[in-house]
C-alpha positions, 0 to 999 in steps of 0.5 A: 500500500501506498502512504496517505497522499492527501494528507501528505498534500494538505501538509505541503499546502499549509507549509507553503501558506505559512511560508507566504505569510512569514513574509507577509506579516514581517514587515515591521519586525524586519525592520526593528531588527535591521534585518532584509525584508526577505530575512524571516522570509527565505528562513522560514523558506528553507526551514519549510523545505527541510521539512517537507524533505524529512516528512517525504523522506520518512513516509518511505521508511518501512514502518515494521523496521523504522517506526520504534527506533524513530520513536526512542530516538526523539524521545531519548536525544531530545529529552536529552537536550532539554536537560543539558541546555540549561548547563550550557554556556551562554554561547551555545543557548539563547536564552529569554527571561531567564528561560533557556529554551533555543539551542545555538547551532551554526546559521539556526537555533533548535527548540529541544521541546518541539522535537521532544513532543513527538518522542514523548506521544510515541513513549506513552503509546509504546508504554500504555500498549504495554502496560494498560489493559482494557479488562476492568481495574479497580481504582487503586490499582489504575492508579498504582499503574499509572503513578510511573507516568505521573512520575515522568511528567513531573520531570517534564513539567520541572524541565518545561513549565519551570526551566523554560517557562513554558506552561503552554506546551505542558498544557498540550503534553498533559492533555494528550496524555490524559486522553492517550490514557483514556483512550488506552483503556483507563476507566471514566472514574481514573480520567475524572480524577486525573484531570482534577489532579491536573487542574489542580498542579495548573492552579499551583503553577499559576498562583506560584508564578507572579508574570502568570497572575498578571495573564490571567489578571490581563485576560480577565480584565479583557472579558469581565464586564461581559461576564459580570454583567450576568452577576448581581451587583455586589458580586461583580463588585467583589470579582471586577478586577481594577487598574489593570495594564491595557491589554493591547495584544487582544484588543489588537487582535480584536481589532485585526479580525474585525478589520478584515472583515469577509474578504479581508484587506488583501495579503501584505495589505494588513496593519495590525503587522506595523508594530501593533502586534509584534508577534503577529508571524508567531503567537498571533499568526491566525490574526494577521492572516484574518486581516489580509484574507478576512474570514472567508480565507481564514475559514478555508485555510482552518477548513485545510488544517482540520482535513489534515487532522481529520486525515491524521485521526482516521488513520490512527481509527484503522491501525490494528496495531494499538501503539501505532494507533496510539501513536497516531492519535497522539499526533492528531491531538498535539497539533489539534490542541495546539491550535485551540489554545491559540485560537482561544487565546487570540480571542480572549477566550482563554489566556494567552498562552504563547503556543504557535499555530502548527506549520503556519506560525513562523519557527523553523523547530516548530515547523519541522517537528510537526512534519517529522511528526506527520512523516510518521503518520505518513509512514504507518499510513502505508498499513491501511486502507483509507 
């Protein structure tokens, strides 16, 4: 059988939007860093072909003999590399307030935790295959089964949310791991305590952290005269949050969807890019795109990226190997929940999160480890009949 060529098009077709709109949305950043207008451009460029080289080349791997070791690698070098880059000099780590979360190598930087994702997506499927059974349990002996993980990803979180100061990207790993394991065979009861648990150690890293309270602060301030409209009045009074920092990344953002309109403003004609939202190719991608293409092109391009995860999703359904399944739903979720928490975040829905958009925001580690990622599923695709 042959690999899933749709889903290998519909990556190609997002990678190259994404490519366009790197050059499209840098026209202030180009200029705040000096650099040529093309700069971020022809980087991402050859960061979108390296990846799309890897996910072709590694959808044509036999996967009885390349999928495992592809899995332990990513997740044995790459967790690796999260541990030493904090003992590295200054020289070999970019480092940004106070989080060292880039490692310098000549012409680019690499992003442990971006590679890392993939690798610890295929170790819980490895492991759960292994170690979860669907032959009812009673709760102490899920937890007991269960408690080596929470072991694990208390590292991640130490090496992570704390280390690097990225609690975005934990949320995504403990998601996934949460609906991995459900999906493995833990009971309703075991998911419900550990999504409580989950929420709990959120709730801790939130009020422990004084730059995530003034988020959630910025967040709240932004939605709570709508929210408390619907309270009585001495409870909004209790709850109203007053003399709070503007937040000027959601009211710009607001102001960038609504100034597209349907038909938007027209690719490079955006403003919102001139300095207003400095992040704009990154974090708030999915703005800048809904002020040059408006709604109408920003529902198409959504409607491409949820092909694509639909595409991911029905292959891991009929996989009959459960890791290789396992697997594959990993990836469909990582990159889904990845675009929901920066969905939400732009609009206000939910904090900002600083998580990027999988193979449209500009980063060249983003952009890779995601097409590795599909690459792999590309590969295991070749075992079923879509």
């Amino acid at each position: 059988m042959t690999t899933d060529k749709t889903l290998f098009y519909l990556t190609i077709t997002l990678i190259t939007i994404g490519i366009i709109f790197s050059y499209s949305l840098t026209t202030y950043i180009s200029g705040l860093y000096h650099v040529n207008e093309f700069y971020f451009f022809k980087k991402q460029l050859i960061a979108g072909s390296v990846a799309i080289f890897l996910m072709w080349f590694i959808s044509q791997l036999n996967p009885d003999k390349a999928f495992k070791p592809l899995g332990f690698l990513f997740f044995g070098l790459f967790l690796f590399l999260m541990t030493s880059m904090h003992f590295l000099p200054a020289s070999l780590v970019t480092e940004v307030g106070g989080a060292k979360r880039w490692i310098k190598l000549p012409g680019i930087s690499l992003a442990p935790v971006e590679f890392f994702k993939v690798g610890f997506v295929f170790f819980l499927a490895w492991s759960f295959s292994r170690k979860i059974q669907h032959h009812k349990q009673s709760l102490k002996e899920e937890v007991i089964t269960f408690s080596p993980y929470v072991g694990a990803f208390s590292v991640v979180v130490y090496l992570i949310a704390i280390m690097q100061n990225d609690l975005g990207q934990v949320i995504v790993l403990g998601l996934t791991l949460a609906i991995m394991a459900f999906m493995a065979g833990t009971s309703a009861r075991f998911f419900m305590l550990a999504t409580f648990s989950a929420i709990t150690v959120f709730i801790v890293a939130i009020v422990t952290s004084d730059h995530r309270i003034l988020r959630i602060k910025l967040w709240w301030s932004n939605i709570q005269d709508f929210i408390l409209s619907f309270l009585p009045h001495s409870l909004a009074a209790t709850l109203r949050v007053k003399d709070t920092i503007e937040p000027y990344q959601i009211s710009n953002s607001f102001y960038a969807i609504k100034n597209g309109g349907f038909l938007g403003e027209g690719v490079g004609n955006g403003t919102i890019k001139l300095g207003f939202l400095t992040e704009v190719h990154t974090d708030f991608v999915l703005a800048g795109m809904a002020e040059e293409i408006g709604i109408v092109g920003l529902s198409v391009v959504i409607g491409l990226f949820f092909f694509m995860v639909f595409r991911i999703f029905k292959i891991a359904n009929r996989l009959e190997n459960k890791m290789e399944s396992l697997f594959v739903m990993g990836i469909g979720l990582i990159i889904s929940l990845a675009f929901f928490i920066n969905a939400y975040g732009i609009t206000g829905i939910t904090p900002i999160k600083g998580i990027a958009v999988p193979l449209l925001s500009y980063g060249g580690s983003s952009l890779v480890a995601h097409a590795v990622a599909i690459g792999m599923v590309l590969m295991l695709s070749k075992k079923v009949r879509l």
